[in-house]
N, C-alpha and C positions, 0 to 999 in steps of 0.2 A: 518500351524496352529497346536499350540498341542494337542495329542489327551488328551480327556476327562478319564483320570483311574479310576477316581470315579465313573463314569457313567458306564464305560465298565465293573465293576467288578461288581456294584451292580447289574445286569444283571445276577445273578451265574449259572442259570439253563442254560445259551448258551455257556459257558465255555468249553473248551477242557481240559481234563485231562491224555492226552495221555502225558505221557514224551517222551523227548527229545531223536531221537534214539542215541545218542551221551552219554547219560546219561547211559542208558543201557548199551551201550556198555563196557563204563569205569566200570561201578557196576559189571559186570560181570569179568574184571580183578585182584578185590582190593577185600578182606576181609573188610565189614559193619566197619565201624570208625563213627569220626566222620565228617558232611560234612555240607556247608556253601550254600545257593542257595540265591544269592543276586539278585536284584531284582525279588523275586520268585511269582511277582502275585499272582494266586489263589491255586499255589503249586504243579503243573503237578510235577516236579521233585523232588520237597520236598517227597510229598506224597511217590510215587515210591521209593524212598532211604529210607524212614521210616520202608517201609511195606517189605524192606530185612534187616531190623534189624540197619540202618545207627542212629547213634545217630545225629538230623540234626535241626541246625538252620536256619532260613528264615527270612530275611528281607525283605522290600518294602513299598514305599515312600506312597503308597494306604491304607489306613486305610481299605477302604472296603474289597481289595484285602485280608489282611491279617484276616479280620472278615469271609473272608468266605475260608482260608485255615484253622483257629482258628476250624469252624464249622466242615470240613470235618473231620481233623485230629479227631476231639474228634468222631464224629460218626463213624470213621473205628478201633475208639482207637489206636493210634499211637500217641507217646508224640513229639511233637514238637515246640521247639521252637519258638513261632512264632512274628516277629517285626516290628514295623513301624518305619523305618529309613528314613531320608533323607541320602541318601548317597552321594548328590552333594555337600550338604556341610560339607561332612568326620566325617559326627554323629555317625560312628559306625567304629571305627578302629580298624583292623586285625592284629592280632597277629601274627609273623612268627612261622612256625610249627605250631600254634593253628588246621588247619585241616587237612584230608587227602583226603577229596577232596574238592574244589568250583566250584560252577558252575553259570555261569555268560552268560543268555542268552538273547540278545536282548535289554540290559541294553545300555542308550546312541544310 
């Protein structure tokens, strides 16, 4: 059955916000660019790459998901990008070069 994202994000206060240690790891290799977090949920990663200066866009198919990344971001003030994409049906197509870094976690 698939899960509910709607349901799971309006939910925002049980949210984890811990990014990804993989995300970290790479932020700490690369000098802040810019960086892509597709299917970003409520922005664990987003957020994190914002708040070391990454200029970062976020997609995901949850309208709610991205109202309560929309929310954080402005209350930590961090500008980011933030989108409601379907990506299954290729509504948001990437640029070659366009980033330096994507992160693509748990998507599919």
């Amino acid at each position: 059955m698939p899960r509910d994202w709607e349901q799971h994000y309006a939910q925002a206060e049980n949210l984890d916000l811990t990014p990804s240690p993989l995300v970290v790891e790479a932020a700490e290799l690369i000098a802040p660019g810019r960086a892509l977090d597709l299917a970003c949920g409520s922005g664990r990663n987003a957020l994190y790459l914002a708040r070391l200066g990454w200029n970062v866009v976020a997609v995901d198919s949850s309208r709610a998901a991205i109202r309560v990344l929309r929310a954080r971001s402005d209350a930590a003030g961090f500008p980011i990008e933030a989108r409601v994409v379907d990506l299954q049906a290729g509504a948001f197509p990437i640029e070659a070069g366009a980033y330096d870094l994507i992160c693509d976690f748990f998507y599919l």
